[in-house]
C-alpha positions as CSV (number, residue, x, y, z in Angstrom):
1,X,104.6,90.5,96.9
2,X,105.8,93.8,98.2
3,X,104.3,95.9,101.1
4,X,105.3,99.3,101.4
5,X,108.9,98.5,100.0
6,X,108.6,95.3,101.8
7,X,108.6,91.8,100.2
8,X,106.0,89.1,101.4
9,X,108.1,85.9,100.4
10,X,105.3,83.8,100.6
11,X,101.5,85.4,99.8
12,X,98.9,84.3,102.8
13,X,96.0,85.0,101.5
14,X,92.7,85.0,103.5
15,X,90.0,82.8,101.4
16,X,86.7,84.6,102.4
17,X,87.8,88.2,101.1
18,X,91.2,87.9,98.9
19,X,92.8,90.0,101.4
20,X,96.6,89.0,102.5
21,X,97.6,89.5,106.1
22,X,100.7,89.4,108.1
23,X,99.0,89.1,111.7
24,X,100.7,86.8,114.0
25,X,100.4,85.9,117.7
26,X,101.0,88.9,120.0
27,X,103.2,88.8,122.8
28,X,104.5,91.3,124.6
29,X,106.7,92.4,127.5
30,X,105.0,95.8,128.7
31,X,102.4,98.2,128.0
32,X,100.9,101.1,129.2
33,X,97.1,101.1,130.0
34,X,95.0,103.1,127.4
35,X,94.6,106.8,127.7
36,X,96.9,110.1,127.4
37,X,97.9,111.7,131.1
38,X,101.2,112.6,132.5
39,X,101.4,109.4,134.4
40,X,101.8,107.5,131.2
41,X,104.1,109.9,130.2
42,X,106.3,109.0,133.2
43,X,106.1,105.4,132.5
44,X,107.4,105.7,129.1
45,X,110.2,107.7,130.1
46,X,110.9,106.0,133.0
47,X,110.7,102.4,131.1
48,X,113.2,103.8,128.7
49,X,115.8,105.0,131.1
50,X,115.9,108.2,129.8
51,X,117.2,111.7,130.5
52,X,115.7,114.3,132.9
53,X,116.2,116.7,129.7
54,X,114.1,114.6,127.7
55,X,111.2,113.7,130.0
56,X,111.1,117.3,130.4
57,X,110.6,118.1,126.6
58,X,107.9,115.1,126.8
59,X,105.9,117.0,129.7
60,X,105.8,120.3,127.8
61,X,104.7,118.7,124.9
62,X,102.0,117.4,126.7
63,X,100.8,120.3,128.1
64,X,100.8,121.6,124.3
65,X,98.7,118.9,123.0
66,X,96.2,119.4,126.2
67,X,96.3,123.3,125.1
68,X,95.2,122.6,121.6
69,X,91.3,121.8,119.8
70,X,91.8,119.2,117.4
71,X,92.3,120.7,113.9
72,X,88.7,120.7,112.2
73,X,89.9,122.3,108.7
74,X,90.7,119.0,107.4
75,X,89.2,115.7,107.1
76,X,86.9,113.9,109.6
77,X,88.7,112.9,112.6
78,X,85.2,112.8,115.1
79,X,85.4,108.8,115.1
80,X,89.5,109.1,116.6
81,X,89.2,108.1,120.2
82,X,92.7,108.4,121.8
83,X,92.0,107.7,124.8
84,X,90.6,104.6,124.2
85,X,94.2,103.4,122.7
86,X,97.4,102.0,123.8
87,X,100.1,104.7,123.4
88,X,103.2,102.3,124.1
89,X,103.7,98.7,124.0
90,X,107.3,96.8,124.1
91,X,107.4,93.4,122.4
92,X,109.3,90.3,123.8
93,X,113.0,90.3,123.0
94,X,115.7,92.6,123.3
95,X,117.2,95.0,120.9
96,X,119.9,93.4,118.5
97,X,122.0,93.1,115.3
98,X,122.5,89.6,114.9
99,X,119.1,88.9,113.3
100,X,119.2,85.3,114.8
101,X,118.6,86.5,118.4
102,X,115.3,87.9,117.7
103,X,112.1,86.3,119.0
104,X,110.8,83.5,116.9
105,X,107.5,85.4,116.2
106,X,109.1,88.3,115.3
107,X,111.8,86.8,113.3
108,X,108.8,85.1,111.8
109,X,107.1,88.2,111.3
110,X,109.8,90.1,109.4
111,X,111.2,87.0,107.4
112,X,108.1,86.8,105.9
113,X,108.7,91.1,104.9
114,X,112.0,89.8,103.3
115,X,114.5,92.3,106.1
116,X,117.4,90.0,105.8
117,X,117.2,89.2,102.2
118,X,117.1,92.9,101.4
119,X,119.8,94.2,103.6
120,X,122.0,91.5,102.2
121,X,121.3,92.4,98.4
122,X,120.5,96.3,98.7
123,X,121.1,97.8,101.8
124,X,123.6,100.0,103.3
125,X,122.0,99.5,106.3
126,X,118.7,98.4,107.9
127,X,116.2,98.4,110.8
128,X,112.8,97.0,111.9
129,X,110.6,98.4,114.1
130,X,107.6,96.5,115.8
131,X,105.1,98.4,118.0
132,X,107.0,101.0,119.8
133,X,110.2,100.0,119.3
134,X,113.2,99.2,117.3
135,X,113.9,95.3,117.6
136,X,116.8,94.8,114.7
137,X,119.2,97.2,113.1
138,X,122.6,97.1,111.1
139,X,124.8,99.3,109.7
140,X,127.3,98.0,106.7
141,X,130.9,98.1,108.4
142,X,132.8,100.9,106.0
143,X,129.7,103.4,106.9
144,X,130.7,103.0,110.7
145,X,134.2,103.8,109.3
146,X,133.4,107.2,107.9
147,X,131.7,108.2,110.8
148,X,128.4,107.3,109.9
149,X,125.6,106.8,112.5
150,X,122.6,104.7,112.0
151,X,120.6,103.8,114.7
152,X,116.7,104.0,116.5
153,X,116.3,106.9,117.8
154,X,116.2,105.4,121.5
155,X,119.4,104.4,121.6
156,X,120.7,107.9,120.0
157,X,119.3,109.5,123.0
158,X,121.7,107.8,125.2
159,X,124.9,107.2,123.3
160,X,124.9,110.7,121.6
161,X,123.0,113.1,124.1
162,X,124.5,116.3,122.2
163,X,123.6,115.6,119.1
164,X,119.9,114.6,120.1
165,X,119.4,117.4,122.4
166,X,120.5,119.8,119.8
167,X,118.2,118.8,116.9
168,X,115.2,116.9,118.5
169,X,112.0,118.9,118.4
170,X,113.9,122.8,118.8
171,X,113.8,124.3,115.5
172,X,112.4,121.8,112.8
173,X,109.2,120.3,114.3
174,X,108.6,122.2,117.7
175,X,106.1,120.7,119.9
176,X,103.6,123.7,119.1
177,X,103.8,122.9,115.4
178,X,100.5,121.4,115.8
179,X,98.7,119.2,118.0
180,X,99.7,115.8,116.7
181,X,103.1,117.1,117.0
182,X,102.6,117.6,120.4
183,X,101.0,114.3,120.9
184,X,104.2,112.7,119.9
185,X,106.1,114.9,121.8
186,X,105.0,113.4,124.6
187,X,104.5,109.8,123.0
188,X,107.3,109.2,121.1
189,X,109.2,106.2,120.8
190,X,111.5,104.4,118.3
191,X,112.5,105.8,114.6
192,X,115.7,106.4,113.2
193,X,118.6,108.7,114.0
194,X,121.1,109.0,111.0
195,X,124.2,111.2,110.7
196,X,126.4,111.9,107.8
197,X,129.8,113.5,108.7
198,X,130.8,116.4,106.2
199,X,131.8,115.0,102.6
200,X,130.4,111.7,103.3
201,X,128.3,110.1,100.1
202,X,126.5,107.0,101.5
203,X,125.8,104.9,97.9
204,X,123.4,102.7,99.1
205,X,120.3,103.7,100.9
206,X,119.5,103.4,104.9
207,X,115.5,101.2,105.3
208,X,113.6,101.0,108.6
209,X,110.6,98.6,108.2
210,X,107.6,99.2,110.6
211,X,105.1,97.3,111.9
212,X,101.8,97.6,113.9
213,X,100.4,94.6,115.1
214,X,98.4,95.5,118.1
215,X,94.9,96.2,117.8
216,X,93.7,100.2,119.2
217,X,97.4,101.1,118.8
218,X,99.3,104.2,118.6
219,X,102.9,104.7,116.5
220,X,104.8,107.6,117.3
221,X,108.6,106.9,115.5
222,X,110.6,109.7,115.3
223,X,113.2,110.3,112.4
224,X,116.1,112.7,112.9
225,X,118.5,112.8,110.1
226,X,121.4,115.0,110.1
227,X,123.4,115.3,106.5
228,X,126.5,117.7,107.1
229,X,128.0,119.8,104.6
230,X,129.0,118.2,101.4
231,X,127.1,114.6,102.4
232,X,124.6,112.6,100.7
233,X,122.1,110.1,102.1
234,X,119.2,108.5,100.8
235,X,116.6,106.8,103.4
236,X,113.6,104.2,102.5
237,X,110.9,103.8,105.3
238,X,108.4,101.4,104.4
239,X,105.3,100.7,106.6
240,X,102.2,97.9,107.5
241,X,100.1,96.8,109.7
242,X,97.4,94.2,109.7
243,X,93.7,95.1,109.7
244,X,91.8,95.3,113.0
245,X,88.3,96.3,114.0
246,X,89.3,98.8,116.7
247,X,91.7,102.1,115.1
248,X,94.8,102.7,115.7
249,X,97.0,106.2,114.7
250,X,100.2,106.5,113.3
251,X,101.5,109.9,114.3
252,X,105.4,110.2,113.3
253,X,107.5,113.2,113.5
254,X,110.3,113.7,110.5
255,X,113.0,115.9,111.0
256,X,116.0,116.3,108.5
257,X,118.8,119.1,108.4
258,X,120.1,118.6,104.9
259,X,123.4,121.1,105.3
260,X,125.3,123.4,102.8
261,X,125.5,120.8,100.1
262,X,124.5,118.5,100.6
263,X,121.8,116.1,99.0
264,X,119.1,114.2,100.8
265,X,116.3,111.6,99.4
266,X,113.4,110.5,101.7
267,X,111.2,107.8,100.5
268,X,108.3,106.9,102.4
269,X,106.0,104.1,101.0
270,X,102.6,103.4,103.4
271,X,100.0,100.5,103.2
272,X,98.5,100.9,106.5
273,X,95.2,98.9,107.1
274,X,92.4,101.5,106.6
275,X,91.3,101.3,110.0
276,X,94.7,103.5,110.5
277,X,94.6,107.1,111.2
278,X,98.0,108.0,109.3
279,X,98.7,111.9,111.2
280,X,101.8,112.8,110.1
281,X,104.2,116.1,110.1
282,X,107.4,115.6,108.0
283,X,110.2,118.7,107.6
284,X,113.4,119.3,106.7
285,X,115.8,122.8,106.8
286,X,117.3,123.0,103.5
287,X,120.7,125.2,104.1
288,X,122.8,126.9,101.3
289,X,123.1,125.2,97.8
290,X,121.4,121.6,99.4
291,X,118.9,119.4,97.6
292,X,116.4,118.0,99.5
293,X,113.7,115.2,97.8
294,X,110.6,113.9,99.2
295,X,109.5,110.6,97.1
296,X,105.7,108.8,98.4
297,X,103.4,106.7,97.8
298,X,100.2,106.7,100.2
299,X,98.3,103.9,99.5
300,X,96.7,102.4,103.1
301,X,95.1,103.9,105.9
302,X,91.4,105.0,106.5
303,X,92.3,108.5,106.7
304,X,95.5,110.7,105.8
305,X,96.8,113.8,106.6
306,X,100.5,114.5,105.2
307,X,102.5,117.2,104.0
308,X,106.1,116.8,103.9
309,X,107.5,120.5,104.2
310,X,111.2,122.3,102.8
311,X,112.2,125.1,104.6
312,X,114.5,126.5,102.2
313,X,117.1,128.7,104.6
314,X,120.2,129.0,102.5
315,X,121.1,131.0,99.3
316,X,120.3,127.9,96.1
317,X,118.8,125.4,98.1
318,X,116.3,123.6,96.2
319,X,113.5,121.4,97.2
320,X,111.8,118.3,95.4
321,X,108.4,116.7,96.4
322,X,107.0,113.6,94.5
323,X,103.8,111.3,95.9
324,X,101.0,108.9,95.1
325,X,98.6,108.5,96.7
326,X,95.4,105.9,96.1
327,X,92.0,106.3,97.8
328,X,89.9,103.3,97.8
329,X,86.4,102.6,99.2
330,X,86.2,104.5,102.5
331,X,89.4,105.9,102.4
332,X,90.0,109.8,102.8
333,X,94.2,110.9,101.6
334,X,94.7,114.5,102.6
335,X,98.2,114.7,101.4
336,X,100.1,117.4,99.9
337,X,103.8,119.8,100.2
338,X,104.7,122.8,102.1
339,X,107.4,124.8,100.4
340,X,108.5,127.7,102.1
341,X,111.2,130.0,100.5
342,X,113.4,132.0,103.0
343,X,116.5,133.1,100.2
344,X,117.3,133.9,97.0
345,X,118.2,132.3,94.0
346,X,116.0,128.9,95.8
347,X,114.3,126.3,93.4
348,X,111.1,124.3,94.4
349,X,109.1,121.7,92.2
350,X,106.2,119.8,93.4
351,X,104.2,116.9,91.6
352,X,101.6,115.4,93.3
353,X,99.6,112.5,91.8
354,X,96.5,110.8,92.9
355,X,94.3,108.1,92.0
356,X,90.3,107.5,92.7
357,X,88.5,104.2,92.9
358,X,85.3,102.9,93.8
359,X,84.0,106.3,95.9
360,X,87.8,107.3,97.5
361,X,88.4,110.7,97.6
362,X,92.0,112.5,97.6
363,X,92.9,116.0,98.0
364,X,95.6,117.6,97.1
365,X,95.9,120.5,100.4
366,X,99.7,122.4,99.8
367,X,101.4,126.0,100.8
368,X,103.7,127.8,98.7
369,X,105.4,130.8,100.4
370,X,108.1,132.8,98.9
371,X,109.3,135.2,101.3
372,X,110.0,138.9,100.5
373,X,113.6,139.5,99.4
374,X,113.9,136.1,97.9
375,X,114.7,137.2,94.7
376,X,115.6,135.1,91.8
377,X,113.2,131.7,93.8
378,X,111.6,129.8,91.2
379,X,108.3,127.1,91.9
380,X,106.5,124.9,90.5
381,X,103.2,123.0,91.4
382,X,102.0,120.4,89.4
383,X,99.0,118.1,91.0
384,X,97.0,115.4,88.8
385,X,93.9,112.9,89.6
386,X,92.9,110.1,88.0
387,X,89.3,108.8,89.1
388,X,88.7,105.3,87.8
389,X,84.7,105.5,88.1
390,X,82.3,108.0,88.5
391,X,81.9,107.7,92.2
392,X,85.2,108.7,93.7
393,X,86.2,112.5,93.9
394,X,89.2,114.7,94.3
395,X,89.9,118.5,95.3
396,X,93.2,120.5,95.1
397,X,93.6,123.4,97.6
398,X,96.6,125.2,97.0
399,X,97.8,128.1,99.1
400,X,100.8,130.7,97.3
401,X,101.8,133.1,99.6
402,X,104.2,135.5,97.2
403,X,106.0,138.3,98.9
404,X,108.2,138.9,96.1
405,X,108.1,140.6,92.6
406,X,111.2,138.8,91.0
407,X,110.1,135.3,91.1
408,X,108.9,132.3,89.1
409,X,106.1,130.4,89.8
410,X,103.7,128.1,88.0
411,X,100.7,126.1,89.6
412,X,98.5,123.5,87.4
413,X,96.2,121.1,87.8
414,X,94.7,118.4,86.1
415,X,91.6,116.1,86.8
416,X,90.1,113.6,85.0
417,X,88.8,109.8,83.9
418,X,90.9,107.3,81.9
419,X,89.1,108.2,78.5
420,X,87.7,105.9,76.2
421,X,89.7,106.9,73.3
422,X,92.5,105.9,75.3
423,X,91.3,102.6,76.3
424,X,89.6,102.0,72.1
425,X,93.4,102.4,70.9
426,X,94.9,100.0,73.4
427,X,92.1,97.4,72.9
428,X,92.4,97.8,69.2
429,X,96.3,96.6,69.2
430,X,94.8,93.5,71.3
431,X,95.6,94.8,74.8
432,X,92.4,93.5,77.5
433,X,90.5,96.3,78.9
434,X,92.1,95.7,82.6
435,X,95.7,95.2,81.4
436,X,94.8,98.9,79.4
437,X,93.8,100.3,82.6
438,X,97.0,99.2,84.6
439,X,99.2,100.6,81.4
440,X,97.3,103.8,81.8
441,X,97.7,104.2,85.4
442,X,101.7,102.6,85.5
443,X,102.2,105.9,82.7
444,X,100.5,108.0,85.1
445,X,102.8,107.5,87.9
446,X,105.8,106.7,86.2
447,X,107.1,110.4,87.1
448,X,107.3,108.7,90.7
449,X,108.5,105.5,90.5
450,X,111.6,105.9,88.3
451,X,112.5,107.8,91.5
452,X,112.8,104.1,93.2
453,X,115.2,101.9,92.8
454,X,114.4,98.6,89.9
455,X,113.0,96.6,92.9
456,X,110.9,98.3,94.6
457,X,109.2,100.3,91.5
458,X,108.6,97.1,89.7
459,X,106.5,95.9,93.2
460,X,105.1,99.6,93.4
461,X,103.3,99.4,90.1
462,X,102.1,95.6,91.4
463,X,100.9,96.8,94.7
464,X,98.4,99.9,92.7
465,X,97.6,96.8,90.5
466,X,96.5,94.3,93.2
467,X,94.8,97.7,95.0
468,X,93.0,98.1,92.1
469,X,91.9,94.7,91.6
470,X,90.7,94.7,95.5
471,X,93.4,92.5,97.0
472,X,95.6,94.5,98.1
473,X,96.5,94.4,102.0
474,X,94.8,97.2,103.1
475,X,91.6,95.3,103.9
């Protein structure tokens, strides 16, 4: 089995509720004491050795996050008690790439997510994250050749200052973005920093696996990929975390600068426990003639809020966004795409897909802005739900904000139940009700997983299929 683009080598499931888990003993070398303040702030920064310039950008972000109500235009987030978590925790072990040297217990961990299988039969490169920071990561020799860089985000901060002080948090995600952005401001730790030289096609994707296994925990990774002009880079993040009684947040910051073209894929897959507040904000700058694709599937947490967002700044650049999402019992998926137009002759296509079971609702939330003067910009917004039973639900609540006469744009929207005239032919070529269902549904996000590589749509389709059934490992 396969969570979040991550394969289980050996299922453990729990006898009383069918439910697999990946929990393991806890051990750790540091953590702070619950609770949000500038002290802990310190303590983070000060643990990680960092830079006056970037304990400086954590302290304003701070003071952003204090300066801002918590948004009340989405879901419920009433029951989210920050300061009753534990922002930052450091697991025993030291960073390396020799996957031998890590801790037995998180060697154990991550064998049993398949790391070192996959980097040796997939990857260009790979990392692991567990709790707040990076604990594994390698990069395929003739990538480090061409200038490539693939590292956490940590260690970015001190062996390329520049680079990190040029991109992190100014233009793409500011602090003041919103007030989860500022929380991670001030929070962050771990992630991924990639950079692609100019003309540089890496074949063979980046993955960063990451894993909460602290109860009351908060995940703030931060992603910062820079593709220069002319480069290509594709990047799989999958994500997990046992289920606890207390909640925990995930609240990552994204940030890509896809150049003049150049050609970006981000794949995100997410089966967080569902007593996970997933609080995302995910954006790239799309420059001259650049393609930029967002590819998800959202099928943990209790509640999520996520919009991946193209800023598309250059003359051509085009933008793709593609997700899934599943809402089970008691799970809420706010998810949609901000597009936002800035130059002529851009092209924009969203699909968003969703699927309702036993009382889960999903709602498609998205913005569509085409700037005045972009002339020639076409867009397209195409979101479908499928409700398996009569008691889940599902909204869409698009925004198009059109400044401009000579465009293109098309919105639709579909909703509906698997019907029985679809379910009567199946059955009739001697197909079982259930195995007509999971046909159905594989057909209905088939748009998205031809987007992932063999592997990981074939476990994809058997992760929805397991979620469906009720054993799937959000709990």
């Amino acid at each position: 089995m396969m969570i979040m683009g991550i394969r289980l080598k050996n299922d453990s499931a729990v006898a009383d509720t069918g439910k697999y888990s990946i929990r393991n003993p806890v051990r750790f070398a540091f953590e702070t004491r619950k609770g949000i303040d500038e002290n802990i702030v310190k303590e983070i920064s000060a643990h990680k050795n960092e830079p006056e310039w970037m304990l400086a950008k954590r302290l304003a972000s701070l003071k952003v996050y204090n300066s801002k109500p918590m948004p009340s235009w989405g879901p419920d987030l009433s029951e989210l008690d920050l300061e009753n978590i534990v922002h930052f925790v450091k697991a025993e072990g030291e960073r390396t790439s020799d996957w031998k040297e890590l801790p037995g217990y998180i060697k154990n961990t991550f064998d049993k997510l398949g790391i070192p299988e996959a980097e040796r039969n997939f990857l260009a490169g790979a990392g692991a994250m567990y709790e707040s920071e990076v604990v594994y990561k390698g990069i395929k020799k003739n990538l480090e050749e061409q200038g490539v860089i693939y590292t956490d985000t940590d260690s970015a901060v001190q062996e390329y200052p520049e680079l990190v002080k040029k991109y992190f948090m100014t233009r793409c995600v500011p602090a003041n973005d919103n007030k989860f952005a500022a929380l991670h401001g001030a929070l962050w730790s771990g992630g991924s920093f990639v950079y692609v030289p100019a003309g540089v096609k890496v074949s063979m994707p980046l993955q960063i696996y990451f894993l909460m296994n602290h109860p009351a925990f908060g995940q703030y990774e931060h992603t910062l990929i820079i593709a220069e002009p002319g480069s290509q880079v594709q990047y799989i993040e999958g994500c997990s975390a046992p289920l606890y009684a207390k909640a925990s947040v995930h609240s990552a910051v994204v940030e890509i600068f896809a150049k003049r073209g150049s050609k970006v894929r981000y794949t995100s897959i997410q089966n967080w426990s569902k007593n996970v507040y997933n609080l995302n904000t995910k954006r790239a700058i799309v420059e001259e003639n650049a393609l930029m694709e967002w590819v998800g599937g959202t099928l943990g947490s209790g509640v999520t809020m996520l919009y991946p967002c193209s800023v598309l700044a250059g003359r051509g650049a085009r933008a793709e966004h593609m997700n899934v999402a599943f809402a089970g019992a008691g799970q809420v998926k706010d998810n949609g795409a901000k597009v936002i137009h800035l130059a002529p002759d851009t092209t924009s296509s969203v699909i968003s897909k969703s699927i309702c079971k036993d009382g889960g609702f999903a709602n498609y939330r998205g913005l569509l802005s085409i700037a005045r003067g972009c002339r020639g910009a076409k867009a397209s917004v195409r979101c479908d739900a499928l409700m398996l039973d009569s008691k889940s639900h599902s909204a869409t609540q698009p925004h198009l904000d059109i400044r401009e006469k000579d465009v293109v744009v098309g919105h639709e929207a579909t909703a509906g139940r698997i019907s029985e005239e679809q379910l009567f032919y199946l059955q009739s070529r001697g197909i079982s009700k259930d195995d007509a269902t999971a046909l159905i549904v594989r057909g209905f996000i088939e748009p998205i997983t031809k987007l992932l590589p063999l592997e990981y749509a074939v476990e994809f389709n058997r992760m929805i299929e397991l979620e469906m059934e009720g054993k799937g490992v959000v709990g």
